[in-house]
C-alpha positions in Angstrom: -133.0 215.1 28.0 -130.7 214.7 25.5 -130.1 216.6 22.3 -131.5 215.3 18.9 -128.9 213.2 17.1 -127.8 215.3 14.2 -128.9 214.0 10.5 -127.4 212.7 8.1 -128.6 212.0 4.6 -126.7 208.9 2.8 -126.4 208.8 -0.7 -123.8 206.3 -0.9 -120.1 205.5 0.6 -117.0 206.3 -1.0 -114.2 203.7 -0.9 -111.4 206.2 -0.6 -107.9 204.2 -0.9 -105.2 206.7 -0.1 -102.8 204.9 -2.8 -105.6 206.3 -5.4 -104.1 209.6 -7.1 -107.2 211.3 -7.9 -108.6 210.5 -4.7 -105.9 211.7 -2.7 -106.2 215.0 -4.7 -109.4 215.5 -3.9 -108.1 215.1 -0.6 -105.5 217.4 -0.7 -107.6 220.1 -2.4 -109.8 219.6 1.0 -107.3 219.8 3.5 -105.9 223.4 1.9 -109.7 224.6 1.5 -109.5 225.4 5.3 -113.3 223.6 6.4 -111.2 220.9 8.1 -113.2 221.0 11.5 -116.2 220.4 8.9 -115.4 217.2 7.6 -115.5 213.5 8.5 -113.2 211.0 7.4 -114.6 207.7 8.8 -112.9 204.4 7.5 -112.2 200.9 8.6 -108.4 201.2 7.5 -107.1 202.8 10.5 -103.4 203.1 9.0 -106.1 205.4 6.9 -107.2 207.4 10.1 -104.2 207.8 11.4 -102.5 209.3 8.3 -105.2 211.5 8.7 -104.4 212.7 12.2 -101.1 213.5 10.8 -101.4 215.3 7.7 -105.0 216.9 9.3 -105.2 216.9 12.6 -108.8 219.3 12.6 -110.3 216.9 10.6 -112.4 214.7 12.3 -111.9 211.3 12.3 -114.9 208.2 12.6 -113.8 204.9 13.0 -115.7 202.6 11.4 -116.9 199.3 12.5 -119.3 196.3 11.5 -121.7 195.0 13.0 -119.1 192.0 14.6 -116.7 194.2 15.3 -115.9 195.4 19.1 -113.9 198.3 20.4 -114.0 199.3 24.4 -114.1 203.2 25.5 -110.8 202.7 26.7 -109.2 200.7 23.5 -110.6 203.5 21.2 -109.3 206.4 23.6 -105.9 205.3 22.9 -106.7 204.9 19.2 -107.3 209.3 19.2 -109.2 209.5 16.9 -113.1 211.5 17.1 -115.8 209.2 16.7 -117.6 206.0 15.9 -119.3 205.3 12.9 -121.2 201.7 13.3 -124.3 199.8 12.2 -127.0 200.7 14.4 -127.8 197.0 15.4 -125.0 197.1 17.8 -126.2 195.9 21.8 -127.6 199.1 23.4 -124.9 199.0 26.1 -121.9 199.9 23.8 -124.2 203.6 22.5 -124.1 204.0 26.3 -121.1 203.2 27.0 -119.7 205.7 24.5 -122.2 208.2 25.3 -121.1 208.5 28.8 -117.4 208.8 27.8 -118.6 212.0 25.7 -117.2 210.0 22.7 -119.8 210.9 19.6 -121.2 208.4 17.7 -123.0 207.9 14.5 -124.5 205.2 13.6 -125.9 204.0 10.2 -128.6 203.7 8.4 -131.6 204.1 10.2 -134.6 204.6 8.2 -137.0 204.0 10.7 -138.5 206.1 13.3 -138.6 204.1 16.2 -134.9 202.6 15.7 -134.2 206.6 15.6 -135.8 207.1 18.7 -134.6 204.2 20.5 -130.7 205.5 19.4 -131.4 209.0 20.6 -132.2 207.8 24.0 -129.0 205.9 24.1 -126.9 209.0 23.1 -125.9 208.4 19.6 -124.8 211.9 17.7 -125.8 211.6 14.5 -127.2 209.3 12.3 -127.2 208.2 8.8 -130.5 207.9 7.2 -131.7 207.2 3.6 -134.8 209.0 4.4 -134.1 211.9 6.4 -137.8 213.4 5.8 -138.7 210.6 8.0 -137.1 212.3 11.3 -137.1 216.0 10.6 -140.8 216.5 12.7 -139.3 214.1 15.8 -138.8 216.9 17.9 -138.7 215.4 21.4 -137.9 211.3 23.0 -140.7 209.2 23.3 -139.0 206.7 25.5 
């Protein structure tokens, strides 16, 4: 069996641009508060991610992707960065895919309680929920 996908609560994105001076303050104020290991910094800009790999190499990095959007195992391997961060509606095969690689995945928003449980049995990490009350008693897979 596997473990229970970690939640996440949502309460909105931030659209971090790294040219933004007050965002990349915040930033820095982050990266010298030593909970790097802690954090996620999940963006679509991968000139972003990697940037982030440079200046913070413990910080873990989720590439994000819509729904559309396709990455293989082996293309996102190269890529070196942590994780996935995706839409939930993706075809079951790529969660399993990325499950077996031992590549963790989260995928977003999942407010319902059988799309949670259908995701845990495909071996997503964590997911992002704007109701995580709804999941906190699912303590075992139903299918």
């Amino acid at each position: 069996m596997l473990d229970k996908p970690q939640i996440i609560a949502h309460r909105g994105g931030s659209h971090y641009a790294p040219e933004n001076t007050i965002e990349a303050a915040m930033y820095t104020q982050l990266i010298n508060a030593s909970i790097d290991e802690q954090l996620w910094v999940t963006s679509y800009n991968t000139t972003w991610l990697d940037q982030t790999e440079a200046t913070a190499p413990d910080m873990i990095t989720a590439l994000s992707l819509e729904l559309a959007e396709y990455v293989t195992v082996e293309e996102f391997q190269a890529m070196g960065y942590d994780m996935i961060n995706t839409h939930h509606s993706k075809k079951d095969s790529f969660f399993r895919d990325f499950a077996e690689a031992g590549i963790p995945v989260n995928v977003r928003t999942v407010n319902i309680a059988s799309r949670f449980q259908q995701v845990w049995t495909l071996g997503v990490t964590s997911v992002t929920t704007d109701k995580p009350e709804v999941f906190l008693d699912i303590t075992k897979q139903l299918f």
